[in-house]
C-alpha positions in Angstrom: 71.0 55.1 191.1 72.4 52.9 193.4 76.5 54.3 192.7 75.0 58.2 193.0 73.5 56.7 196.7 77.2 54.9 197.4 79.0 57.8 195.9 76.6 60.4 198.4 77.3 58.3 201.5 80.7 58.2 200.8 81.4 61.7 200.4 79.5 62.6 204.0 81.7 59.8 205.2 84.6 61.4 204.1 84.0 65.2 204.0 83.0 64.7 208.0 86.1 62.4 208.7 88.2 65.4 207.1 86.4 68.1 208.0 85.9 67.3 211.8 88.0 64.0 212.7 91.3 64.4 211.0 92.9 67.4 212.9 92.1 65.9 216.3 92.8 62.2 215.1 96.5 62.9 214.0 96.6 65.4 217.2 96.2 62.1 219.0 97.9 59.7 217.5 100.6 61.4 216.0 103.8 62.5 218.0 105.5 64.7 215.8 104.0 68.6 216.0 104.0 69.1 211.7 101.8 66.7 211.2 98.0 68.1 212.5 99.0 70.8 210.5 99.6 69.5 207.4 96.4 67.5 208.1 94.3 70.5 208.9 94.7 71.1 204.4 92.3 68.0 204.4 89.4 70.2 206.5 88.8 72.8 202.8 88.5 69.3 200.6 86.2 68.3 203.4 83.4 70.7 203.3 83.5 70.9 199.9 83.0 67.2 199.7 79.8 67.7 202.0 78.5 70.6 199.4 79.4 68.1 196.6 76.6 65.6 198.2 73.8 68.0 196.1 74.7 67.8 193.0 78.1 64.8 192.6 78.0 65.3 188.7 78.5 69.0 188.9 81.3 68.4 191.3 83.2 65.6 189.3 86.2 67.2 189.0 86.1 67.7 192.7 85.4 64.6 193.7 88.4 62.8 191.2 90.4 65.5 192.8 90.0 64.2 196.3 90.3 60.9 195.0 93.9 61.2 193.4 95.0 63.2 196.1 94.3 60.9 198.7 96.2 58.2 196.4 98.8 60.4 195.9 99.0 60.6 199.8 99.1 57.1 200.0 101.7 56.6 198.0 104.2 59.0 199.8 103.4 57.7 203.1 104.0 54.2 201.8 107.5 55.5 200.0 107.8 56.8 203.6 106.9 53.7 205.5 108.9 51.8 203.2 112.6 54.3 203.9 111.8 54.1 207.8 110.9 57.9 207.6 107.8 57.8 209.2 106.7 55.0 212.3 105.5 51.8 211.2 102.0 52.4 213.1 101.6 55.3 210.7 100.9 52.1 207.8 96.8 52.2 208.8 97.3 56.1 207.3 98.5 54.7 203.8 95.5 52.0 204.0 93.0 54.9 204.8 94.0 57.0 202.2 94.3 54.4 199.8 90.9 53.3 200.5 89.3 56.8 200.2 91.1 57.4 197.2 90.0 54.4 195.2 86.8 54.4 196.2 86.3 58.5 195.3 87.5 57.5 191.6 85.7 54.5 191.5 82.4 56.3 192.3 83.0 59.9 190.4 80.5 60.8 188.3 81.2 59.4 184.9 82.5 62.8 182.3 79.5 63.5 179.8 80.7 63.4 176.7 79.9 66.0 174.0 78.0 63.7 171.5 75.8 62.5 175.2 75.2 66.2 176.4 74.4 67.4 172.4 71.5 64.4 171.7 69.9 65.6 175.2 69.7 69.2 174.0 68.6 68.1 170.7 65.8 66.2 172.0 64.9 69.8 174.7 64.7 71.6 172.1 62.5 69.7 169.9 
């Protein structure tokens, strides 16, 4: 009860960040005219994140989605970071994303498995 609460904060936290902050965050802080728009691919994950807060199990495949992205963001910008590519104030972006993504697989739903979802329907039925 108290990971489905964490998890539901979270993903308000995050689908608002991304739906309503990133675009004008990276407009602001970023100097180079690509980035806000490859941002702006963050606002779809982002309301779908805020839908996801009814019903997290039905969306676990979502929420591990945003999750692995974000650490696959991460890890670019820190390969990026790391070859000079990108500024070194753009390191608080890997943290970020790292820290979203770990925390969105951390707090997915857990998969029901077969055996789990056949005893429930076995015992409805009865």
């Amino acid at each position: 009860m108290v990971r489905e609460r964490a998890l539901k904060i979270v993903l308000v936290v995050v689908g608002l960040l991304f739906t309503a902050g990133v675009v004008p965050l990276t407009m602001f802080f970023s100097r180079e005219p690509a980035v806000p728009m490859i941002m702006s691919i963050y606002v779809a994950p982002g309301i779908f994140l805020l839908l996801a807060v009814r019903d997290p199990a039905a969306n676990r495949s979502l929420i591990a989605f945003g999750g692995w992205a974000n650490l696959a963001h991460a890890g670019v910008m820190a390969a990026q970071e790391y070859r000079n590519v990108i500024e070194r104030r753009e390191l608080a972006g890997v943290v970020v994303f790292a820290i979203v993504g770990v925390v969105l697989v951390a707090l997915a739903p857990a998969k029901k498995s077969v055996e789990r979802a056949s005893a429930v329907m076995a015992q409805v039925g009865s």
